[in-house]
C-alpha positions in Angstrom: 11.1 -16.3 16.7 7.8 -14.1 15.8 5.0 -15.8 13.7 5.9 -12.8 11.5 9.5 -13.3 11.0 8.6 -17.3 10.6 6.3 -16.5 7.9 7.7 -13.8 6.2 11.4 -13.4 7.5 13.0 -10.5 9.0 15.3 -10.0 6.2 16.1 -6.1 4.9 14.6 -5.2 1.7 16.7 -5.1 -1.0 19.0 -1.8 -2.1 16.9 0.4 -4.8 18.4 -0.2 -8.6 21.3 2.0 -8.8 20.8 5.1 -10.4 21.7 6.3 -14.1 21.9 9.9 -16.3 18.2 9.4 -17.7 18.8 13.5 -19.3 17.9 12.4 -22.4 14.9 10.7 -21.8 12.7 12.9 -19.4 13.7 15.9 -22.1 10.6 14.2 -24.2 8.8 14.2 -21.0 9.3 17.5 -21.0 7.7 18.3 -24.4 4.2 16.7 -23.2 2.2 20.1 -23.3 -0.2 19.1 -20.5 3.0 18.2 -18.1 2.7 19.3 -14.4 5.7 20.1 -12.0 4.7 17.5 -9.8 4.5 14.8 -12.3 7.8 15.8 -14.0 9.1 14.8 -10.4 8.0 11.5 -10.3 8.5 10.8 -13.9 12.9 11.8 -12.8 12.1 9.5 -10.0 10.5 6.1 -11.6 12.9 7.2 -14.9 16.5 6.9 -12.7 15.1 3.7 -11.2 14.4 2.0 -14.2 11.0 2.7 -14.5 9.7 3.8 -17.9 6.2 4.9 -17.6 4.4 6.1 -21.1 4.3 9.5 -22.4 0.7 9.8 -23.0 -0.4 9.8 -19.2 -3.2 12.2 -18.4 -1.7 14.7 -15.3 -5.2 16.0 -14.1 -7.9 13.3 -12.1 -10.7 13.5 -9.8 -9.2 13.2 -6.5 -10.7 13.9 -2.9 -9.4 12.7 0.3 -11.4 10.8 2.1 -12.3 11.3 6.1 -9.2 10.3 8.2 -10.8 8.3 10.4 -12.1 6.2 7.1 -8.4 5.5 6.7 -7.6 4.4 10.2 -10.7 2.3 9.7 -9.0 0.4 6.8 -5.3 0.1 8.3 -7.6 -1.3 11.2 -9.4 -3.8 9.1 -6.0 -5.3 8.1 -4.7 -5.2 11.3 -7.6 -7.5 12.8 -7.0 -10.0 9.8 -3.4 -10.5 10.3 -3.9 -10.6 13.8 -6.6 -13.2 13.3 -3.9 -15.1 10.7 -0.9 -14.3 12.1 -1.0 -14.8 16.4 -2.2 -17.9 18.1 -5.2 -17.6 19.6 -3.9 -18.5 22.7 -2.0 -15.1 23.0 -4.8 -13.1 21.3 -8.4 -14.2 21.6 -11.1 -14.4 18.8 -13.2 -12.5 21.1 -11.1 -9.3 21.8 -10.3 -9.1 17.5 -14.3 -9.4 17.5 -14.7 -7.3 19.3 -12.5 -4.6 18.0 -14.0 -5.1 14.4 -17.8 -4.7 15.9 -17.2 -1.8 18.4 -15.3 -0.1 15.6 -17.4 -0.9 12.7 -14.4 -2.2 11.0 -16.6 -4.8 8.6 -17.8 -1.7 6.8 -14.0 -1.2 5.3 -13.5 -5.0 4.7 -13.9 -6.4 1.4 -16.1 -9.0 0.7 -13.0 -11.8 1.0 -11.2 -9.8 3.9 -14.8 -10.5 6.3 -14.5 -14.4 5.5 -11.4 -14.9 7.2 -12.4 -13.7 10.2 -14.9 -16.9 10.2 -11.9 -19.2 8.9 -9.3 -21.2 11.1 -7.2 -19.4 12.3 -4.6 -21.7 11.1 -5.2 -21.9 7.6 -2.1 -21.8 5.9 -3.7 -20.8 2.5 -5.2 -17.8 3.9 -1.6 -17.1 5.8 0.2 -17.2 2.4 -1.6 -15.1 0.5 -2.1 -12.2 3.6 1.1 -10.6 3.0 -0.2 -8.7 -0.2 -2.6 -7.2 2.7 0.7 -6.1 4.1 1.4 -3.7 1.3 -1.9 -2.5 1.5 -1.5 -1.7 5.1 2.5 0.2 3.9 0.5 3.1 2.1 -2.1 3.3 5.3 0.4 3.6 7.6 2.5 6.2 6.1 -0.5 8.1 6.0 -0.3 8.3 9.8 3.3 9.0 10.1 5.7 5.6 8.8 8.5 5.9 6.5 7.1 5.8 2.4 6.6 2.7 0.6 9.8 2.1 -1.2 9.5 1.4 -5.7 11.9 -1.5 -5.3 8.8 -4.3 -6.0 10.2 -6.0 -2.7 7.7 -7.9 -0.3 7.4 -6.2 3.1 8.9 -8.1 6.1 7.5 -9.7 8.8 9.4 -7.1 11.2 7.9 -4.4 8.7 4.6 -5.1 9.6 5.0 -5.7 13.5 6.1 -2.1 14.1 3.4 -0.8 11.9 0.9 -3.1 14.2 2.8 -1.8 17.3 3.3 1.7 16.7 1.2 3.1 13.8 -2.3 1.7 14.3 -4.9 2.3 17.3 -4.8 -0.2 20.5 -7.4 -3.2 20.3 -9.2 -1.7 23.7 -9.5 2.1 21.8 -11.9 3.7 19.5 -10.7 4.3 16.1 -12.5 7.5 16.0 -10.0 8.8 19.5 -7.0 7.5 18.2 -7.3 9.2 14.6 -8.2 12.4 16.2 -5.3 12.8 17.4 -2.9 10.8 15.2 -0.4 13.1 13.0 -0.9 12.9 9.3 1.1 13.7 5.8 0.2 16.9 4.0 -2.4 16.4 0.8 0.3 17.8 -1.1 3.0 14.9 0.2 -0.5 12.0 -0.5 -1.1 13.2 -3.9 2.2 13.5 -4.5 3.0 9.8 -3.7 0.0 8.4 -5.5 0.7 10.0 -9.1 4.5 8.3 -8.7 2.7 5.4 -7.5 0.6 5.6 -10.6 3.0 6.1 -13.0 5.4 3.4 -11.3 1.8 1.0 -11.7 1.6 1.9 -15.7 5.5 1.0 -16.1 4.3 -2.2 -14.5 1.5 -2.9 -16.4 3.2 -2.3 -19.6 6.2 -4.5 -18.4 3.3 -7.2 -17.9 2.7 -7.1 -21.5 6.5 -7.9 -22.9 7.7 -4.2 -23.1 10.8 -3.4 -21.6 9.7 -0.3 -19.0 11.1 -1.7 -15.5 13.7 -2.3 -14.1 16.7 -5.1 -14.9 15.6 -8.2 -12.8 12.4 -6.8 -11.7 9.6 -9.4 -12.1 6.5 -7.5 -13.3 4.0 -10.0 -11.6 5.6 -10.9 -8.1 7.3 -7.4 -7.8 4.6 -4.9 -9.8 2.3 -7.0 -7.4 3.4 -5.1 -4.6 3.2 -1.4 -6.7 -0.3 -2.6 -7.4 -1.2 -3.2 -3.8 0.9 -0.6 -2.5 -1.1 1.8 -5.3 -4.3 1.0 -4.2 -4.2 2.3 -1.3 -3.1 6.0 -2.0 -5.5 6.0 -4.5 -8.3 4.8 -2.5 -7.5 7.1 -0.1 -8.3 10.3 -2.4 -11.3 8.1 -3.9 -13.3 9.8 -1.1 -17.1 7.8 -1.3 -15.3 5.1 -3.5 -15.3 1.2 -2.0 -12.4 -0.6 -1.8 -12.9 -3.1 -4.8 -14.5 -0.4 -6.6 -11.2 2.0 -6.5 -10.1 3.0 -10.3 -6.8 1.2 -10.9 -6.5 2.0 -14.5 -3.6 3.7 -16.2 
């Protein structure tokens, strides 16, 4: 067994709420003068999964994508942590991570916590724990370059999620970043902004769920579960945050 699927199990994710006639309720959607096409979308998507973002969302935002190779550089960053946290150092030596983060300059897109664990044990179980919210971080990355979307279900990522990201959707320890991204397939702008305003919409459902109202879906816990829209939300916005540092990215709603 994987330190992955020990850790985080190799169960699937769990079905998507089943869907229902929400007719009714995206007809006052419709009514919002300053509605857009794209957001009318995502509002029928979030609205026949349960999610009930508000009505008075803005549609228009400052957004510019950032340099591709600045997000390989990030999806590298969290691969060199949960390599650091989640394979023995016996099959993967602290030198060769190092060195991957220095010859890459991959402490420039670590945050400030991120850099500290690559001077911890790499055996803390603390740090192990908590690294698989840096997994849905890494979901929104990776699609970027080509892996299937982040799902709006709230569930965790597993283990066997994030090996074949690591395996087959981020750059080999021995390569440049800046090689492998030049050549690495993309989504269209359209497809990025596209996901990060249902992202954002899904992210204000959570956030008013978080404060008792009812605007997710049945059993959907709006800590552990909007957790993972948070993190998974981050990232698309970060990536059209173009100049913008990580812990600095606008998460408001």
């Amino acid at each position: 067994m994987s330190f992955f699927k020990k850790i985080f199990g190799s169960s699937e994710n769990e079905n998507p709420p089943k869907q229902t006639n929400k007719s009714d309720e995206l007809e006052k959607y419709k009514a919002i003068p300053w509605m857009t096409d794209l957001r009318l979308d995502n509002i029928s998507i979030c609205l026949s999964s349960g999610f009930k973002p508000a009505t008075s969302l803005p549609t228009e935002f400052e957004r510019k994508l950032r340099p591709k190779v600045e997000i390989a550089k990030r999806l590298n960053a969290i691969k060199a942590i949960v390599l650091w946290l989640m394979v023995p150092e016996e099959e993967l030596s602290n030198e060769r991570i190092l060195n991957f983060v220095s010859n890459n300059g991959l402490d420039l897109f670590l945050a400030d916590d991120e850099r500290q664990i690559l001077n911890s044990s790499r055996n803390d179980e603390e740090l192990r724990n908590l690294i698989g919210w840096k997994f849905e971080n890494a979901w929104s990355l990776a699609w970027y370059f080509g892996y299937i979307a982040p799902d709006i279900t709230g569930q965790m990522m597993t283990g066997e999620q994030m090996q074949e990201i690591l395996i087959n959707y981020t750059c080999p320890l021995d390569e440049k970043i800046e090689n492998w991204a030049e050549t690495a397939k993309t989504v269209s702008d359209e497809d990025l902004n596209k996901k990060e305003d249902l992202f954002y919409c899904l992210h204000n459902a959570v956030r008013s769920a978080q404060l008792g109202r009812q605007t997710v879906p049945q059993n959907f816990d709006p800590i552990g579960n909007g957790g993972v829209i948070h993190e998974r939300r981050h990232s698309l916005t970060w990536m059209l945050s173009d100049g913008t540092e990580w812990d600095e990215t606008d998460l408001s709603t």
